[in-house]
SEBA-727402 format. One record per residue: residue in one letter; x, y, z of N, C-alpha, C in turn. Coordinates in nm, 4 decimals. Layout:
N
+------+----------+----------+----------+----------+----------+----------+----------+----------+----------+
| rest |    neast |   nnorth |      nup |   caeast |  canorth |     caup |    ceast |   cnorth |      cup |
+------+----------+----------+----------+----------+----------+----------+----------+----------+----------+
|    A |        X |        Y |        Z |        X |        Y |        Z |        X |        Y |        Z |
...
+------+----------+----------+----------+----------+----------+----------+----------+----------+----------+
//
This chain:
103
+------+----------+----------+----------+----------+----------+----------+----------+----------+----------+
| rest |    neast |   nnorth |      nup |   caeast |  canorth |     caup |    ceast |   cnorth |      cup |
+------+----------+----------+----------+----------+----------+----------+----------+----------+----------+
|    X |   0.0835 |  -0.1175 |   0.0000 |   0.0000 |   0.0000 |   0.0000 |   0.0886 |   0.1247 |   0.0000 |
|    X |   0.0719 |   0.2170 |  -0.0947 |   0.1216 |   0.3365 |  -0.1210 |   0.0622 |   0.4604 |  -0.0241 |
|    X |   0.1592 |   0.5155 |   0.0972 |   0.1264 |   0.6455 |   0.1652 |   0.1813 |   0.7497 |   0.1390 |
|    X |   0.1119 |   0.8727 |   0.1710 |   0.1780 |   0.9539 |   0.1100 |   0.1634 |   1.0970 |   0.2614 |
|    X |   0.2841 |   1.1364 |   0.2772 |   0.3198 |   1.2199 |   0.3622 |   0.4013 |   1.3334 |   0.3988 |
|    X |   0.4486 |   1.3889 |   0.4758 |   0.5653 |   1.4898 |   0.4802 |   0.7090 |   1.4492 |   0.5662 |
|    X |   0.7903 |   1.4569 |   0.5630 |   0.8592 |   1.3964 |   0.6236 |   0.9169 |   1.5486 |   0.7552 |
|    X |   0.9309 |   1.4817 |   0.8670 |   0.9404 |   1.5474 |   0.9553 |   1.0717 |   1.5739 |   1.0880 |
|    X |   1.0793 |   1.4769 |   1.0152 |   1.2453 |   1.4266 |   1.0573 |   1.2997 |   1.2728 |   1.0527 |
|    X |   1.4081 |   1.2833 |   1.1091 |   1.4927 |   1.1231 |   1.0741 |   1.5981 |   1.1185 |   1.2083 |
|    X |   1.5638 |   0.9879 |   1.2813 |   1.6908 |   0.9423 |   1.3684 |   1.6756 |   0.8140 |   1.3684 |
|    X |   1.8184 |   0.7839 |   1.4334 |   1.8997 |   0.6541 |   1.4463 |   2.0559 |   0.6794 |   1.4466 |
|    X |   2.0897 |   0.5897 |   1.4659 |   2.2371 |   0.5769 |   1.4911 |   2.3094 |   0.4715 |   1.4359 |
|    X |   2.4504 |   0.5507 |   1.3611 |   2.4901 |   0.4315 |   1.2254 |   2.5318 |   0.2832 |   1.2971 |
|    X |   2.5634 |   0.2931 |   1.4144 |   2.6104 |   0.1769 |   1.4998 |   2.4715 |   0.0763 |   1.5216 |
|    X |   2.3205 |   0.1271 |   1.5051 |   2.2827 |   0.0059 |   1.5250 |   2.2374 |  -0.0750 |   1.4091 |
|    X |   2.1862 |   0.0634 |   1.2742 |   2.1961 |   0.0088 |   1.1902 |   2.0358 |   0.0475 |   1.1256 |
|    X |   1.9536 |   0.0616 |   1.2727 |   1.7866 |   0.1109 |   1.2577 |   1.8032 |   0.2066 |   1.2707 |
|    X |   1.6815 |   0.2945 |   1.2378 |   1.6929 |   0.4066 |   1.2139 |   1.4943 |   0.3985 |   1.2087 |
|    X |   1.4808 |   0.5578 |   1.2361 |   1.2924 |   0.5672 |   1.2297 |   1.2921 |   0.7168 |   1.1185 |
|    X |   1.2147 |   0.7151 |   1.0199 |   1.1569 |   0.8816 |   0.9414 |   1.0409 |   0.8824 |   0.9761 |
|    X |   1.0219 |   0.9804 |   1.0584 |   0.8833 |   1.0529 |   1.0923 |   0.8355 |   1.1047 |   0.9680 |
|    X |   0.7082 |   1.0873 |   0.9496 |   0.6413 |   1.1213 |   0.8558 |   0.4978 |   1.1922 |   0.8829 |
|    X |   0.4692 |   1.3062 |   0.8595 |   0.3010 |   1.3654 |   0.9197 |   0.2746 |   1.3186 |   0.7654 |
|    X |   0.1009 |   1.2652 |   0.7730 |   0.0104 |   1.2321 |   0.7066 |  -0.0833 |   1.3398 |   0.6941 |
|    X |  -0.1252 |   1.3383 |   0.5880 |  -0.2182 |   1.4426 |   0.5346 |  -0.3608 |   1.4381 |   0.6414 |
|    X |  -0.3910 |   1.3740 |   0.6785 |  -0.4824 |   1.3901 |   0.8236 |  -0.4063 |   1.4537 |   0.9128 |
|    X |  -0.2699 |   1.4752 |   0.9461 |  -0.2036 |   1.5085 |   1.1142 |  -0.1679 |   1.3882 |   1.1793 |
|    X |  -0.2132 |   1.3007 |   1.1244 |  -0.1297 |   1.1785 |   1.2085 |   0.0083 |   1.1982 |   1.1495 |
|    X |   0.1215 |   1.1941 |   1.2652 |   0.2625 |   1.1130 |   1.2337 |   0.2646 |   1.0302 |   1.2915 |
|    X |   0.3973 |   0.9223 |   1.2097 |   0.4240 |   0.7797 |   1.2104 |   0.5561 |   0.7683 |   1.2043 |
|    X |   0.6085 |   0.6971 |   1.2749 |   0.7469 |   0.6630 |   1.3145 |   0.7678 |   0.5318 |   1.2264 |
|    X |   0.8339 |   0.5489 |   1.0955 |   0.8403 |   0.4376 |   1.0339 |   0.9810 |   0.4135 |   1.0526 |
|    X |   1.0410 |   0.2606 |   1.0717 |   1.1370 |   0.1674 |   1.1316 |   1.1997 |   0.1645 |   0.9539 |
|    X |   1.3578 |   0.2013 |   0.9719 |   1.4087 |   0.1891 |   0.8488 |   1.5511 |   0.1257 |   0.8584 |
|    X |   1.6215 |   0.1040 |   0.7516 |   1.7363 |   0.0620 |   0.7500 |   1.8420 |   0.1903 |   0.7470 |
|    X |   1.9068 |   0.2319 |   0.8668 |   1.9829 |   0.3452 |   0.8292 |   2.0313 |   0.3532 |   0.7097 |
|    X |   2.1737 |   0.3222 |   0.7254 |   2.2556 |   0.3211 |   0.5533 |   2.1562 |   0.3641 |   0.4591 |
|    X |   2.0677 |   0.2932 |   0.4297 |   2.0406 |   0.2750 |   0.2951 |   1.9463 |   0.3793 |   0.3128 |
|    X |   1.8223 |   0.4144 |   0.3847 |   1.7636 |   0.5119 |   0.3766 |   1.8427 |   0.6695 |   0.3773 |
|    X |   1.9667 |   0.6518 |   0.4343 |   2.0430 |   0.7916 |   0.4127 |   2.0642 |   0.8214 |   0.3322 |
|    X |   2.1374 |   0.7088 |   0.2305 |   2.1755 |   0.7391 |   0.1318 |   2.1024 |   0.7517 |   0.0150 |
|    X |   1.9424 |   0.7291 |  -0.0038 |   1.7697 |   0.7161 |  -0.0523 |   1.8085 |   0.8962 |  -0.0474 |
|    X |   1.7828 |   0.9019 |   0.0901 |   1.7247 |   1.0805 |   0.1132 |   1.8086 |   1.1511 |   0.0406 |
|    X |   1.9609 |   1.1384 |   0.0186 |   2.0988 |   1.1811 |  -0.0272 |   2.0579 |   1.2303 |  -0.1683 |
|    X |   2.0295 |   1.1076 |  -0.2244 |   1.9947 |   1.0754 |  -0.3532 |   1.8882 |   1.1668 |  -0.3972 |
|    X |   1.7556 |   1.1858 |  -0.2927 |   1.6245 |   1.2252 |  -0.3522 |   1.6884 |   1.3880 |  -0.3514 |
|    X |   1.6967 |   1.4336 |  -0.2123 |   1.7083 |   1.5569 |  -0.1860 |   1.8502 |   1.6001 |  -0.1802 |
|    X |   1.9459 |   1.5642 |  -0.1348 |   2.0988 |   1.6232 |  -0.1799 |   2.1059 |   1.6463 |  -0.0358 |
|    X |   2.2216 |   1.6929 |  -0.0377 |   2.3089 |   1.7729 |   0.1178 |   2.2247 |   1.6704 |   0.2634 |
|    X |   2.2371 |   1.5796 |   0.2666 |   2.1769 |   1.4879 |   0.3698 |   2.2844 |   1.4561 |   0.4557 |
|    X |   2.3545 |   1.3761 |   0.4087 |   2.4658 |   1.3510 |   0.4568 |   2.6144 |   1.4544 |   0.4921 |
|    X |   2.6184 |   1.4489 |   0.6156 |   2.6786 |   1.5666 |   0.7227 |   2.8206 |   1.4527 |   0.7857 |
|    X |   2.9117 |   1.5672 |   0.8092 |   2.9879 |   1.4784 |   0.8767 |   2.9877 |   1.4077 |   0.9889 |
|    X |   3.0351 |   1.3415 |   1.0119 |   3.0403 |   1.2689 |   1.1637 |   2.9396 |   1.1504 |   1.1712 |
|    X |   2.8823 |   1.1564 |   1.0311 |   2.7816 |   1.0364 |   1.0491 |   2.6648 |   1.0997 |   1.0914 |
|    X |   2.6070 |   1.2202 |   1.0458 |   2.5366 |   1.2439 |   1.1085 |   2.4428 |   1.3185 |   0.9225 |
|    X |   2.2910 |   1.3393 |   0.9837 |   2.2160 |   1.3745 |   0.9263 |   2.1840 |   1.5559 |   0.8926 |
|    X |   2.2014 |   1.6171 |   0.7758 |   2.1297 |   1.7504 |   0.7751 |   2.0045 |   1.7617 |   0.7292 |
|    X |   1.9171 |   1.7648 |   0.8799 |   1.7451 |   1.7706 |   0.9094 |   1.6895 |   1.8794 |   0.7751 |
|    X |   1.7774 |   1.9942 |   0.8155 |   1.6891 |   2.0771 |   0.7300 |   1.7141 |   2.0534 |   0.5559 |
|    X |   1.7581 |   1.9655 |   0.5671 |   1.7346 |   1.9158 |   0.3738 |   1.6226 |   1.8258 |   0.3613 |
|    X |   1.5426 |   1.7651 |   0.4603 |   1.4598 |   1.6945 |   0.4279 |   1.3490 |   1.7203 |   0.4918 |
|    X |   1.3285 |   1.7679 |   0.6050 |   1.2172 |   1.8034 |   0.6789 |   1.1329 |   1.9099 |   0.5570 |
|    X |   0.9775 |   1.8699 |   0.5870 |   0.9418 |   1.9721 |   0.4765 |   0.8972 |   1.8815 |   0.3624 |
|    X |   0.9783 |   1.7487 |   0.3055 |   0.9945 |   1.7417 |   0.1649 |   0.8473 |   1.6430 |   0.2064 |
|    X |   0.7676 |   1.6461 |   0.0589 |   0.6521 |   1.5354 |   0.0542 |   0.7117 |   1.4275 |   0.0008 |
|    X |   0.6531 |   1.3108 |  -0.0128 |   0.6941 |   1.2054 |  -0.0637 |   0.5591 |   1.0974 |  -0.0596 |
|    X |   0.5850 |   0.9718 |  -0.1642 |   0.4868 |   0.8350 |  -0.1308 |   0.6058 |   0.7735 |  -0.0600 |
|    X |   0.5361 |   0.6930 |  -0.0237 |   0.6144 |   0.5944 |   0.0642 |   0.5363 |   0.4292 |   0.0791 |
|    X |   0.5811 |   0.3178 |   0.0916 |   0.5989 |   0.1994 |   0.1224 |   0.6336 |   0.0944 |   0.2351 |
|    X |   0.5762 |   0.0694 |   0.2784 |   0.6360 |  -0.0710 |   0.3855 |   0.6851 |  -0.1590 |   0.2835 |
|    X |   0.8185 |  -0.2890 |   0.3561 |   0.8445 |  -0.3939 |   0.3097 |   0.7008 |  -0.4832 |   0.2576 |
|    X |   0.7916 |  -0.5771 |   0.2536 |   0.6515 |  -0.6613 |   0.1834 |   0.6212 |  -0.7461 |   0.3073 |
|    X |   0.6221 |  -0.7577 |   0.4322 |   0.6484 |  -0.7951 |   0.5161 |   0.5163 |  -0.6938 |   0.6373 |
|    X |   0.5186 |  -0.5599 |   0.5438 |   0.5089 |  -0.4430 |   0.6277 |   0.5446 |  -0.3933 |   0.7806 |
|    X |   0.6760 |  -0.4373 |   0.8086 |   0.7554 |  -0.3782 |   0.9020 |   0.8432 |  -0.2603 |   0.8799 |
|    X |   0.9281 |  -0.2831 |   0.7805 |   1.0438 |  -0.1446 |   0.7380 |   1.0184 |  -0.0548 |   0.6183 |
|    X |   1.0217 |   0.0482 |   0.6150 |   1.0177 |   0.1037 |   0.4921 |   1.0544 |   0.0504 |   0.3804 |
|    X |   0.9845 |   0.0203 |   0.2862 |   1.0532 |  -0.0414 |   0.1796 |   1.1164 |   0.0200 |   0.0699 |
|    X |   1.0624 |   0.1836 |   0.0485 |   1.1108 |   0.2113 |  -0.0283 |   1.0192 |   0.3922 |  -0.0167 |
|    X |   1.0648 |   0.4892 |  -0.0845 |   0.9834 |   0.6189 |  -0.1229 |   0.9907 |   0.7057 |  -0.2599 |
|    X |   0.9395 |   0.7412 |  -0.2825 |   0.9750 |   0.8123 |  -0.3987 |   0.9192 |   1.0524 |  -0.3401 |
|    X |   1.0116 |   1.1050 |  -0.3884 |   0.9777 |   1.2221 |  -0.3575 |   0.8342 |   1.2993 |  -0.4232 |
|    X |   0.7247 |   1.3355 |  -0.4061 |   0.6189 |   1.3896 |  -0.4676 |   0.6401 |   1.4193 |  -0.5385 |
|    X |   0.7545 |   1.5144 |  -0.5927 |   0.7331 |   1.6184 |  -0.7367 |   0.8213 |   1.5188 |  -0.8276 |
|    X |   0.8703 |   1.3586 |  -0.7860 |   0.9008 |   1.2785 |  -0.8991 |   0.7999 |   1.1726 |  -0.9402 |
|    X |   0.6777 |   1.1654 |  -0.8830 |   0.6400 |   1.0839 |  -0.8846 |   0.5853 |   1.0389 |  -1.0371 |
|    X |   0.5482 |   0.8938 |  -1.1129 |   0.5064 |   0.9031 |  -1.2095 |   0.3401 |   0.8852 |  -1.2034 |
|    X |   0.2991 |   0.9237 |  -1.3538 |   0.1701 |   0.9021 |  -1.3176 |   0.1109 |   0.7998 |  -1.2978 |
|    X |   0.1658 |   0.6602 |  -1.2966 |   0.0912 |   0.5042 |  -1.2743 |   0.1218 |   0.5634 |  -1.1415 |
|    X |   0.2160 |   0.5937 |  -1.0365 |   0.2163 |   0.6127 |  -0.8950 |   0.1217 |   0.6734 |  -0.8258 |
|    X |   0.0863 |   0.8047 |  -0.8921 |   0.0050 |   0.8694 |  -0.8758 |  -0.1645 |   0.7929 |  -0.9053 |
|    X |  -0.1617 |   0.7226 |  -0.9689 |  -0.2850 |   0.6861 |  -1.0297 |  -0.2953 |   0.6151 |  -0.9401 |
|    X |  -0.2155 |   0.4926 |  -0.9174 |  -0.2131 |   0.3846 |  -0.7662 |  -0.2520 |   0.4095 |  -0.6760 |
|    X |  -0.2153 |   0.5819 |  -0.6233 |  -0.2262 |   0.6003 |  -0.4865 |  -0.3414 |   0.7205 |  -0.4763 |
|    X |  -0.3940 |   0.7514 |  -0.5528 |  -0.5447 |   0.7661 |  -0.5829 |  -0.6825 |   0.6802 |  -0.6012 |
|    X |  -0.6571 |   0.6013 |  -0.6701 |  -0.7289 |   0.4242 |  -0.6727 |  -0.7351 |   0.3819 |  -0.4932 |
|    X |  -0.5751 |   0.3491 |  -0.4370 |  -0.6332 |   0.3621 |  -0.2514 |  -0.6857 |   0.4280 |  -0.1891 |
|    X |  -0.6928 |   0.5566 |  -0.2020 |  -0.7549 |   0.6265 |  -0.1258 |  -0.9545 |   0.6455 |  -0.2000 |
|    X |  -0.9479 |   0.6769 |  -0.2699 |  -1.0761 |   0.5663 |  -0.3005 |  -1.1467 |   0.4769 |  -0.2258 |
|    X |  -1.0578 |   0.3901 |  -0.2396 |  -1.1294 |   0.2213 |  -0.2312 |  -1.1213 |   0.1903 |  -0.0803 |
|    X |  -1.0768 |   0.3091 |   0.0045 |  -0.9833 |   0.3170 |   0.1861 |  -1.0988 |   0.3514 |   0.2395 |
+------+----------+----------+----------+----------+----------+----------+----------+----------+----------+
//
C-alpha cells in the first residue's frame, strides 16, 4: 500500500543500523516508520541532496518539509522504499489515488 506524507524528521544511529523517518500524514497523524539506516540515508541523499553531514550524522533541514509516497516492506515492518512527490510518475500517482478511493 502506497502512503503519502511529509517527512518530519529522521533518527537513528549508524552503529545500530535502525533508524525511524517521521512522517506527518495528510490527516495530522505522524508515524514513526522503522528503516534501514545506511540505505535510507543514502535514498534521502539521492532524492534531496546535502543529507549527509559529517560525523555520520544527518542535515534535518534538507529533508524536513519534503513530501513524498512511501511503502512498507513486503512484510510491512520497514520502509521499503519512497519516492519524492514532485518525482512521482503518473501510474504512482494513479495507484495512490485508486487507494484512497477504495480506503
Amino acid at each position: 500500500m502506497v502512503k503519502k506524507g511529509v517527512i518530519r524528521g529522521f533518527s537513528g544511529s549508524w552503529h545500530s543500523g535502525i533508524a525511524s523517518l517521521t512522517v506527518e500524514h495528510e490527516d495530522g497523524t505522524v508515524v514513526d516508520i522503522p528503516c534501514d539506516n545506511a540505505y535510507t540515508v543514502r535514498a534521502l541523499d539521492a532524492a534531496f541532496g546535502d543529507v549527509i553531514t559529517a560525523g555520520h550524522s544527518v542535515n534535518q533541514e534538507s529533508i524536513v518539509g519534503e513530501e513524498i509516497y512511501y511503502s512498507y516492506d513486503e512484510m510491512g515492518l520497514l520502509l521499503g522504499g519512497f519516492t519524492p512527490a514532485s518525482e512521482a510518475s503518473p501510474e504512482l500517482l494513479e495507484h495512490y489515488e485508486n487507494l484512497e478511493v477504495t480506503a
